[in-house]
TILUM-112232 format. One record per residue (C-alpha): x, y, z; residue number from 1; residue in three letters. Coordinates in steps of 0.02 Angstrom, whole numbers. Layout:
BEGIN
<px: X py: Y pz: Z nr: NUM rest: ALA>
...
//
This chain:
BEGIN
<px: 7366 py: 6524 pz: 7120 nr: 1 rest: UNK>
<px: 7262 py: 6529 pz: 6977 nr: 2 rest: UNK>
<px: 7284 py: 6399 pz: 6813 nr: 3 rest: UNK>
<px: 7425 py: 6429 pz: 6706 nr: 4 rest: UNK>
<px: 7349 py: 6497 pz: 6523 nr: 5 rest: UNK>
<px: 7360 py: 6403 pz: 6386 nr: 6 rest: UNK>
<px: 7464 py: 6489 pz: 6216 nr: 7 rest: UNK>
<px: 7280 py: 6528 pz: 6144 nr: 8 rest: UNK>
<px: 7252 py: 6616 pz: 6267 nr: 9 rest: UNK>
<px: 7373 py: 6718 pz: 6295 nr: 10 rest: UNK>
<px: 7388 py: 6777 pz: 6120 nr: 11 rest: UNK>
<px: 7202 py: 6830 pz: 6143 nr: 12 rest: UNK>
<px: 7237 py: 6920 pz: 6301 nr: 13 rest: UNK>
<px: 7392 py: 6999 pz: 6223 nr: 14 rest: UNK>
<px: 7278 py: 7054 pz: 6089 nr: 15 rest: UNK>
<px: 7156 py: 7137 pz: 6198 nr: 16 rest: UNK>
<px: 7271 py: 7208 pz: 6351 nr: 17 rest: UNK>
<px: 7452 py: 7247 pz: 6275 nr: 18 rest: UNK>
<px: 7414 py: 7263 pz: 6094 nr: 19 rest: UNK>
<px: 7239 py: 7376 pz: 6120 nr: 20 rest: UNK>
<px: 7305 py: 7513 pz: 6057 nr: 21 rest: UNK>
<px: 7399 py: 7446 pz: 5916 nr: 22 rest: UNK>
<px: 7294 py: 7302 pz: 5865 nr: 23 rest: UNK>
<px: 7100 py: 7275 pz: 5928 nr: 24 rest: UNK>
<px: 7079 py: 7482 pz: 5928 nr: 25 rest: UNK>
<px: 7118 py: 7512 pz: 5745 nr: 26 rest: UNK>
<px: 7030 py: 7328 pz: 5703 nr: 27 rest: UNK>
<px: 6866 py: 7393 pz: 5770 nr: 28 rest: UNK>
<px: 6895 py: 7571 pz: 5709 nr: 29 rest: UNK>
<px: 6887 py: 7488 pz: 5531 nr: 30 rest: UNK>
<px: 6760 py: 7384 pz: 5547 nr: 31 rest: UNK>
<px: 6639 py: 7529 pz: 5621 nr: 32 rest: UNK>
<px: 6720 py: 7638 pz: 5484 nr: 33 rest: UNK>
<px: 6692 py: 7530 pz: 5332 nr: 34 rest: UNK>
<px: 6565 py: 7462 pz: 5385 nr: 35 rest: UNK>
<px: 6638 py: 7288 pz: 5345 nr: 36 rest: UNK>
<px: 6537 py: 7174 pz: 5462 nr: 37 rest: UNK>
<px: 6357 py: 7166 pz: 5484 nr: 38 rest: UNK>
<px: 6209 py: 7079 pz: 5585 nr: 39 rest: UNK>
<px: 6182 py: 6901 pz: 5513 nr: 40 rest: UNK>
<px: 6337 py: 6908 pz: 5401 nr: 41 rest: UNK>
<px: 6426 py: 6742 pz: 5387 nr: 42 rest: UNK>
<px: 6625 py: 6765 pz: 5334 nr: 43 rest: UNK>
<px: 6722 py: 6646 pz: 5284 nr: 44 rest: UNK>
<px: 6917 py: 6694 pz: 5349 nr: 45 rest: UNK>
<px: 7029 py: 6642 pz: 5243 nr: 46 rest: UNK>
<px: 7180 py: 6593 pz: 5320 nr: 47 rest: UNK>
<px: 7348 py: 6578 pz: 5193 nr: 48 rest: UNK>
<px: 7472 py: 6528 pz: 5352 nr: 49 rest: UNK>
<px: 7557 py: 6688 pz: 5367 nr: 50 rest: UNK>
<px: 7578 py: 6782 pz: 5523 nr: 51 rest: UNK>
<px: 7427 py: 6931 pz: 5435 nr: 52 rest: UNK>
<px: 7290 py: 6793 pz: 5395 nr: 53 rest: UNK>
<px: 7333 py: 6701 pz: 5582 nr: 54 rest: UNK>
<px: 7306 py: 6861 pz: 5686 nr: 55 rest: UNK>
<px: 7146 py: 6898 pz: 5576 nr: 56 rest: UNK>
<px: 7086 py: 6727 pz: 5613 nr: 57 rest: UNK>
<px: 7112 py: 6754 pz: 5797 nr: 58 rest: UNK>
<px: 7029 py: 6944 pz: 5797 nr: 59 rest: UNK>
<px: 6880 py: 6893 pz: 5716 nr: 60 rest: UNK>
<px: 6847 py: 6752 pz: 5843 nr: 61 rest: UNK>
<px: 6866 py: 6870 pz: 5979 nr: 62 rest: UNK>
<px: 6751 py: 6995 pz: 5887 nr: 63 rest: UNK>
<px: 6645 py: 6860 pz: 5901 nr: 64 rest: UNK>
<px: 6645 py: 6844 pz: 6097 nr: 65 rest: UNK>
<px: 6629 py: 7032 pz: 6128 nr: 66 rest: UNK>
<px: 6533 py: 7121 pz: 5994 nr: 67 rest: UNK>
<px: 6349 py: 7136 pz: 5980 nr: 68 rest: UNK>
<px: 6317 py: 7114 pz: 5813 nr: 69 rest: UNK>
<px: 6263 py: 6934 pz: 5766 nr: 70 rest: UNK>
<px: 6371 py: 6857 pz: 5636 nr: 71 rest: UNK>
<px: 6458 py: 6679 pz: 5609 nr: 72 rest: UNK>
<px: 6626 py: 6657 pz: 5538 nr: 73 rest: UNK>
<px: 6693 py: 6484 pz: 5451 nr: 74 rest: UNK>
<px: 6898 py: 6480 pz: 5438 nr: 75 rest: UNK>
<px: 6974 py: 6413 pz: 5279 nr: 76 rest: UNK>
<px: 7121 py: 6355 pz: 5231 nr: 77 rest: UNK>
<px: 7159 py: 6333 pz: 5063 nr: 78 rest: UNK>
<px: 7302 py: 6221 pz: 4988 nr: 79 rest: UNK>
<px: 7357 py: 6267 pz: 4830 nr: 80 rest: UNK>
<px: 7509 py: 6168 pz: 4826 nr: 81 rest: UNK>
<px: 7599 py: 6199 pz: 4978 nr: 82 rest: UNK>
<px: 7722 py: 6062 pz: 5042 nr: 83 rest: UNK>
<px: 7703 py: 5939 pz: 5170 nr: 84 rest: UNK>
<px: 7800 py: 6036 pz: 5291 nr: 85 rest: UNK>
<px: 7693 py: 6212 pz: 5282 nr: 86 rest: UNK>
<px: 7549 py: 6128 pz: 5283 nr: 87 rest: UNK>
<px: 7599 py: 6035 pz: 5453 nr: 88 rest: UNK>
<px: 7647 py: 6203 pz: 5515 nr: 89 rest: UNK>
<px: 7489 py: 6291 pz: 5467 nr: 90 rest: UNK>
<px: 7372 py: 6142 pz: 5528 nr: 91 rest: UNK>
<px: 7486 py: 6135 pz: 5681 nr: 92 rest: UNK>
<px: 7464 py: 6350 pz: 5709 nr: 93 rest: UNK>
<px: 7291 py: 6339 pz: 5670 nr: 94 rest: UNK>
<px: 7288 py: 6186 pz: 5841 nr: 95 rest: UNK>
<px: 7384 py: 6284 pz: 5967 nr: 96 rest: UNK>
<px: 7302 py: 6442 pz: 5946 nr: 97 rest: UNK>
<px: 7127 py: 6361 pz: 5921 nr: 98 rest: UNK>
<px: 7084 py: 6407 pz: 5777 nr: 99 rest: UNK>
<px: 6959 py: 6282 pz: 5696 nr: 100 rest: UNK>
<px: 6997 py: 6299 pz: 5518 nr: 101 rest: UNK>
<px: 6925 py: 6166 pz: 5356 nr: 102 rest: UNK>
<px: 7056 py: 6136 pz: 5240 nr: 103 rest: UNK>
<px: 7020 py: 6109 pz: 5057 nr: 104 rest: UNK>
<px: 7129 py: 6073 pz: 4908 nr: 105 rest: UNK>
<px: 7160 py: 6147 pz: 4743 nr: 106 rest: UNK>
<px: 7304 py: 6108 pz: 4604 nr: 107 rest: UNK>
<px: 7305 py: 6309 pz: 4570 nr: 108 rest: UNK>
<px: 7511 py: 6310 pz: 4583 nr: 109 rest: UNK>
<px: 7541 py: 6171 pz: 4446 nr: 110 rest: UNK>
<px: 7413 py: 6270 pz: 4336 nr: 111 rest: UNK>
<px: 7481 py: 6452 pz: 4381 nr: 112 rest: UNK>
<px: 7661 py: 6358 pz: 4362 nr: 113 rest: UNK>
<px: 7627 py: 6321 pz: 4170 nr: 114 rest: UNK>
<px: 7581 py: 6490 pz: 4111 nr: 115 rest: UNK>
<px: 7681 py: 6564 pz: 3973 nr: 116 rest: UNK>
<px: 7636 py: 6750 pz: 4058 nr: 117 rest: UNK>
<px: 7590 py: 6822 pz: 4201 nr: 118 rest: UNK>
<px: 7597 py: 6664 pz: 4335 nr: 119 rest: UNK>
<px: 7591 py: 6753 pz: 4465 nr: 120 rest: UNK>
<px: 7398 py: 6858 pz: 4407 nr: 121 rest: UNK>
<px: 7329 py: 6684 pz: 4354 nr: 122 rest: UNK>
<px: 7379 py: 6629 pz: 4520 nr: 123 rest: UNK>
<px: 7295 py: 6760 pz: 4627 nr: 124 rest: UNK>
<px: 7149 py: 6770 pz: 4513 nr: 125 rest: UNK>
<px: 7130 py: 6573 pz: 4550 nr: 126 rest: UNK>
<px: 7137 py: 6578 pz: 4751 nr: 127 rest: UNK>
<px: 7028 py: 6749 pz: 4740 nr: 128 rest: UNK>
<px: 6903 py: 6619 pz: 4619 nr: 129 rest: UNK>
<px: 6886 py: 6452 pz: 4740 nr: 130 rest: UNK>
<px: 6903 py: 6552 pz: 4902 nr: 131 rest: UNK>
<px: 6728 py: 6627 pz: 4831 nr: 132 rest: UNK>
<px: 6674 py: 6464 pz: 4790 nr: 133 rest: UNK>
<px: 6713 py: 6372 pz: 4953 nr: 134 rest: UNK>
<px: 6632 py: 6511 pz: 5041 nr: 135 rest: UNK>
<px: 6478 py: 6498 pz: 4938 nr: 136 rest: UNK>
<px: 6460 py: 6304 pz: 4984 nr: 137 rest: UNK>
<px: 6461 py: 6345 pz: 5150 nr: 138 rest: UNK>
<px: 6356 py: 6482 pz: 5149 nr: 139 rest: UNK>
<px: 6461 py: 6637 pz: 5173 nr: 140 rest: UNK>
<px: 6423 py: 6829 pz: 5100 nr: 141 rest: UNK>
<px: 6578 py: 6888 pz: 5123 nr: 142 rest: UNK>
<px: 6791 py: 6820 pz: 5120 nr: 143 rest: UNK>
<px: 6915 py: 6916 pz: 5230 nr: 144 rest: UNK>
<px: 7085 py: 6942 pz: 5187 nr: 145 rest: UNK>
<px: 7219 py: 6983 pz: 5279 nr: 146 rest: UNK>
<px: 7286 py: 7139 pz: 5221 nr: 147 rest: UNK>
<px: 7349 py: 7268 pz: 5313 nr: 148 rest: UNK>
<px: 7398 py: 7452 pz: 5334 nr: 149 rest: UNK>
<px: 7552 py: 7437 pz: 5256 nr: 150 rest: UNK>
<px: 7497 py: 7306 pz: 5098 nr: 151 rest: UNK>
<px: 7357 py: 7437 pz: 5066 nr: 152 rest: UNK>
<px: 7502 py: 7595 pz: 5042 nr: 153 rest: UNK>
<px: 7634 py: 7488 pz: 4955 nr: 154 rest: UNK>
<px: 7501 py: 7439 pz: 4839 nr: 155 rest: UNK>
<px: 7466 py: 7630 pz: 4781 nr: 156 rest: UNK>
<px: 7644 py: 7651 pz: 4771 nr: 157 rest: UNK>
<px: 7671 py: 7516 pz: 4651 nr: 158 rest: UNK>
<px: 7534 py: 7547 pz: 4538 nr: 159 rest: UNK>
<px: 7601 py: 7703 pz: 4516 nr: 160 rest: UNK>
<px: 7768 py: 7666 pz: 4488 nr: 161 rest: UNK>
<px: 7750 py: 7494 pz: 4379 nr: 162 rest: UNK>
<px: 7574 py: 7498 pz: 4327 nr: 163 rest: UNK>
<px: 7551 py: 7694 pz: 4265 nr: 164 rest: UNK>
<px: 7380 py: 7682 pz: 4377 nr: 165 rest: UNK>
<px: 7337 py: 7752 pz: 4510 nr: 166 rest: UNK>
<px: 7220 py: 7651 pz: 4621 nr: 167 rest: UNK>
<px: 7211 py: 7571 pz: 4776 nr: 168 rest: UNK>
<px: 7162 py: 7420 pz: 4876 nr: 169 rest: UNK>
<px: 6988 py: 7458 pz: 4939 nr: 170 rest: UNK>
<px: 6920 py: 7387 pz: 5124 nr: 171 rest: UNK>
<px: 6779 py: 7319 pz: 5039 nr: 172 rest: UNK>
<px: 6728 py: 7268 pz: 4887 nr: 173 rest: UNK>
<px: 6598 py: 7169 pz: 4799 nr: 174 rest: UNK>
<px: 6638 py: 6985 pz: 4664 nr: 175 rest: UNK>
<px: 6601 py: 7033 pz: 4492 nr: 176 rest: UNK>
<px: 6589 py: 6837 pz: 4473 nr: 177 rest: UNK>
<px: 6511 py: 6789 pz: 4627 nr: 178 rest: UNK>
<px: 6323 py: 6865 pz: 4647 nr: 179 rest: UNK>
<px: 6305 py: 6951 pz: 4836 nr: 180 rest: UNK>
<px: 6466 py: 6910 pz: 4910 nr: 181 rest: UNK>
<px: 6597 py: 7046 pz: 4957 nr: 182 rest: UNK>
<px: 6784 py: 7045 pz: 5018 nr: 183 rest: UNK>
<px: 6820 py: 7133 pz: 5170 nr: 184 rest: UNK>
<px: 6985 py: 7184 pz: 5238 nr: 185 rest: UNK>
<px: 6982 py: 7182 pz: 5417 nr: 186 rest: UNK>
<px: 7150 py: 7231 pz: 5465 nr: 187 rest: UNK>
<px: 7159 py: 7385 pz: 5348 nr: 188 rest: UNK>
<px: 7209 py: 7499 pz: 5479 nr: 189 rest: UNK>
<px: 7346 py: 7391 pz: 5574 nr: 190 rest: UNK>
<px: 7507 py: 7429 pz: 5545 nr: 191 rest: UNK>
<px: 7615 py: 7264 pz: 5501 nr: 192 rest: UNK>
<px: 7737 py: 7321 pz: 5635 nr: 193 rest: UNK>
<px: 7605 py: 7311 pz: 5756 nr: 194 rest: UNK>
<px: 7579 py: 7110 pz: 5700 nr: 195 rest: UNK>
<px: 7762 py: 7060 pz: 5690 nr: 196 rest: UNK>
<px: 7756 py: 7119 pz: 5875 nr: 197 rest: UNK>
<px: 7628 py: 7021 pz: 5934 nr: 198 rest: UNK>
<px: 7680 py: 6875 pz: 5835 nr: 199 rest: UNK>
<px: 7857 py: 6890 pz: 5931 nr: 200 rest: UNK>
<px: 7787 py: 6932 pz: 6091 nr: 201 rest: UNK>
<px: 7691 py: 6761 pz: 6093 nr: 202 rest: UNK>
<px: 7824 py: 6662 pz: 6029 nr: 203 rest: UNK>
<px: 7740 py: 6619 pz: 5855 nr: 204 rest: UNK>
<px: 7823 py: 6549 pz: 5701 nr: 205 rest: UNK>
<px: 7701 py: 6568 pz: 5528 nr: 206 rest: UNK>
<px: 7747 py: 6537 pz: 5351 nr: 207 rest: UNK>
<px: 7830 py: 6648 pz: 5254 nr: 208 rest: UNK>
<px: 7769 py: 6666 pz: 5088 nr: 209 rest: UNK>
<px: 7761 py: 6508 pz: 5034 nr: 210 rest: UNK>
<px: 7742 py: 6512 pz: 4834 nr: 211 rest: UNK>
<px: 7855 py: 6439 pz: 4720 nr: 212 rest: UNK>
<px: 7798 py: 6540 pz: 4594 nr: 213 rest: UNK>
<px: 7861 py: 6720 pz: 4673 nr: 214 rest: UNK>
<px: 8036 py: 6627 pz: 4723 nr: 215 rest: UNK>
<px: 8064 py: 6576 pz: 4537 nr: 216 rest: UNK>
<px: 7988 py: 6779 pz: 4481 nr: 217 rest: UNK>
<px: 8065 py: 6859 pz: 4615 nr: 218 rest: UNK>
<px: 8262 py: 6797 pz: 4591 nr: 219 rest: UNK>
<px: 8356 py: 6858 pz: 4444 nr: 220 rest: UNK>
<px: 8505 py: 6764 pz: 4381 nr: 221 rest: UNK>
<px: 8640 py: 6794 pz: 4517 nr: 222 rest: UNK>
<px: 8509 py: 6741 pz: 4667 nr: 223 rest: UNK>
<px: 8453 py: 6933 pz: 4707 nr: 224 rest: UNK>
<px: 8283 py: 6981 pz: 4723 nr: 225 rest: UNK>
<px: 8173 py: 7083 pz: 4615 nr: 226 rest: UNK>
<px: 8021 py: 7092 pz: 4708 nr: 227 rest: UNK>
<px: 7937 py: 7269 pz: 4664 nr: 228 rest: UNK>
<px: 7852 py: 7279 pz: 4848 nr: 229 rest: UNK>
<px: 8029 py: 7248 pz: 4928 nr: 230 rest: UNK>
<px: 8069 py: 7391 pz: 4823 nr: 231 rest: UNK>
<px: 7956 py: 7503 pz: 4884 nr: 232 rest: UNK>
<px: 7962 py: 7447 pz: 5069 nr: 233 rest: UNK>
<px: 8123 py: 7494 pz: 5052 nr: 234 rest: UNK>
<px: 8078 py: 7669 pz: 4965 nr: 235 rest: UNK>
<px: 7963 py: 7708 pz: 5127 nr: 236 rest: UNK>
<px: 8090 py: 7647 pz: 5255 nr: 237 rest: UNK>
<px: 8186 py: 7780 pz: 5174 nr: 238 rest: UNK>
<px: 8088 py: 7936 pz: 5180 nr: 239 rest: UNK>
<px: 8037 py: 7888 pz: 5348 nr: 240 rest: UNK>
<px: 8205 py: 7969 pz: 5406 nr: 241 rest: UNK>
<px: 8159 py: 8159 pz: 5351 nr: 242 rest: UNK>
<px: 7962 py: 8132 pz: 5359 nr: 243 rest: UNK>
<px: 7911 py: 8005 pz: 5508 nr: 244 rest: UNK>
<px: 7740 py: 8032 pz: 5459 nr: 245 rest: UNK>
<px: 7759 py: 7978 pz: 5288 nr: 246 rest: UNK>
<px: 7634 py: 7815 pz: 5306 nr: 247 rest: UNK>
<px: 7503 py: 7903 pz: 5362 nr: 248 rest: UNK>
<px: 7521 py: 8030 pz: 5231 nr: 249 rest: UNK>
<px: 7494 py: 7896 pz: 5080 nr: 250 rest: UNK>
<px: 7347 py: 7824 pz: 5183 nr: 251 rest: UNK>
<px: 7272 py: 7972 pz: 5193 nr: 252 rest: UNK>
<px: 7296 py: 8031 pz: 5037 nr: 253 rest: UNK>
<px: 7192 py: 7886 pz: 4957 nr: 254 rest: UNK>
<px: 7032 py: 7937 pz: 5084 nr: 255 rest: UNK>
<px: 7059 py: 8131 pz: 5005 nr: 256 rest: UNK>
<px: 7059 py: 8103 pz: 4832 nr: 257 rest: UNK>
<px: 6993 py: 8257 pz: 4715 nr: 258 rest: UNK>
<px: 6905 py: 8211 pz: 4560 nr: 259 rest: UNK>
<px: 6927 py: 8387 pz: 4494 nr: 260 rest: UNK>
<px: 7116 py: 8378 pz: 4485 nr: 261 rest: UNK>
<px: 7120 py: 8237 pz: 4340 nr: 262 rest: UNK>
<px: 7114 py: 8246 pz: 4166 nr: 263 rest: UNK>
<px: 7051 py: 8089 pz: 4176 nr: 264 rest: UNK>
<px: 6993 py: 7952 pz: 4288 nr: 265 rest: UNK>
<px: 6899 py: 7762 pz: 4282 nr: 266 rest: UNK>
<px: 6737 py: 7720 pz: 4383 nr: 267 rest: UNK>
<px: 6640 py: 7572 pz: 4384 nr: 268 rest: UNK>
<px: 6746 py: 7524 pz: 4217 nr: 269 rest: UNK>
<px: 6703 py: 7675 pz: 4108 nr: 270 rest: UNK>
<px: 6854 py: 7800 pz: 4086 nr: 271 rest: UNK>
<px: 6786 py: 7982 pz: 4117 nr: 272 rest: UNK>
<px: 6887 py: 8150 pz: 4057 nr: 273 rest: UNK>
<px: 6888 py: 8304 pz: 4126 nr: 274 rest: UNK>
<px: 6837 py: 8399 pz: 3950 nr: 275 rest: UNK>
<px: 6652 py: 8328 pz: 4003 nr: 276 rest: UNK>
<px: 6654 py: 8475 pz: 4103 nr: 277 rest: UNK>
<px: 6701 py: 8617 pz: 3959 nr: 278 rest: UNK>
//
């Protein structure tokens, strides 16, 4: 009778045997795709808590045992502000599913916290800021995030429903602050279904979102939420019933997009109009 596994283990056998399909397939299809990871690369993984960042973590290492392509990943954990008790639980994921992550700190809540306007931008332009930093330090040409199938469509959506925009969340992109490093998105074609399952299916407990800053924006007076994504993952739940491939259709959509149809349109900063053509 062979050695029982330990929970690390498991989750990266579930990974690679139950979730193949659903999880490593559409991981490496992306990468290969995109063309997100590359020989000699070092990446720093930056790991929030949540259940997205804790599978990324835990695909990348086993990228790392498999693939053929040279490349050295650091795992970072940033604090912003959390309390105590996440922290403990991250550090405490991070053990049992040996992941070894560095943890640095930052005050980048109580700063975000004492903006007159837009908290929540200053905040994500902040962690987006020292994660690039960190990274730097240690070497790294590229950050991954863990964003996934799903954060990439409701993202569309709501810059076209709140922001008058239309744009997207690209797999790859490079710093406009930081010279030669790039953000990759690993997980761009995973559904988040497919995570919650594995998460579940190996008994794991992450975070949830753990800002204070979204609980104070995202409650109105009477203690119901606001949140525009909630809105839309609601909208999509919805037309799901009459059009199960709904999902698939907004992805694809933003890989099809037609210049020519526009009357006018941004790239690399400088708005364009369709009269150049007349």
């Amino acid at each position: 009778m062979g050695r029982e596994l330990a929970l690390y283990e498991k989750a990266e056998r579930s990974i690679i045997k139950k979730y193949r399909k659903e999880i490593w397939n559409p991981f490496i299809i992306a990468l290969k795709e995109y063309r997100l990871i590359n020989s000699g690369d070092k990446i720093a993984v930056c790991i929030s808590g949540g259940k997205d960042s804790m599978l990324m973590a835990k695909l990348i290492q086993q990228l790392q045992k498999y693939s053929e392509v040279p490349f050295e990943a650091e795992y970072l954990v940033m604090n912003p502000g959390y309390s105590t008790e996440n922290m403990k639980k991250i550090e405490h994921n991070a053990d049992i599913l040996n992941i070894p992550i560095k943890v640095f700190e930052t005050n980048i809540f109580d700063v975000a916290d004492k903006a007159v306007k837009n908290p929540c931008y200053l905040c994500a332009r902040m962690r987006r800021g020292w994660l690039y930093k960190k990274a730097g330090e240690l070497g790294c040409n590229k950050i991954a995030l863990g964003h996934h199938f799903n954060d990439v469509i409701e993202t569309t959506l709501i810059g076209m429903f709140y922001g008058s925009q239309l744009q997207s969340m690209p797999p790859m992109l490079h710093s406009t602050n930081f010279e030669g490093m790039q953000l990759i998105r690993p997980m761009y074609r995973i559904y988040e279904s497919s995570v919650i399952a594995w998460q579940k299916y190996n008994n794991l407990e992450f975070i949830q979102c753990a800002c204070r800053l979204t609980e104070k924006a995202e409650l109105t007076s009477d203690g119901t939420s606001i949140s525009k994504r909630q809105e839309v993952k609601e909208l999509i739940k919805r037309l799901k019933k009459t059009n199960p491939n709904i999902e698939k259709s907004i992805f694809n959509s933003i890989h099809s997009v037609c210049l020519d149809t526009f009357p006018r349109y941004k790239s690399d900063g400088e708005e364009h109009s369709f009269l150049e053509k007349f």
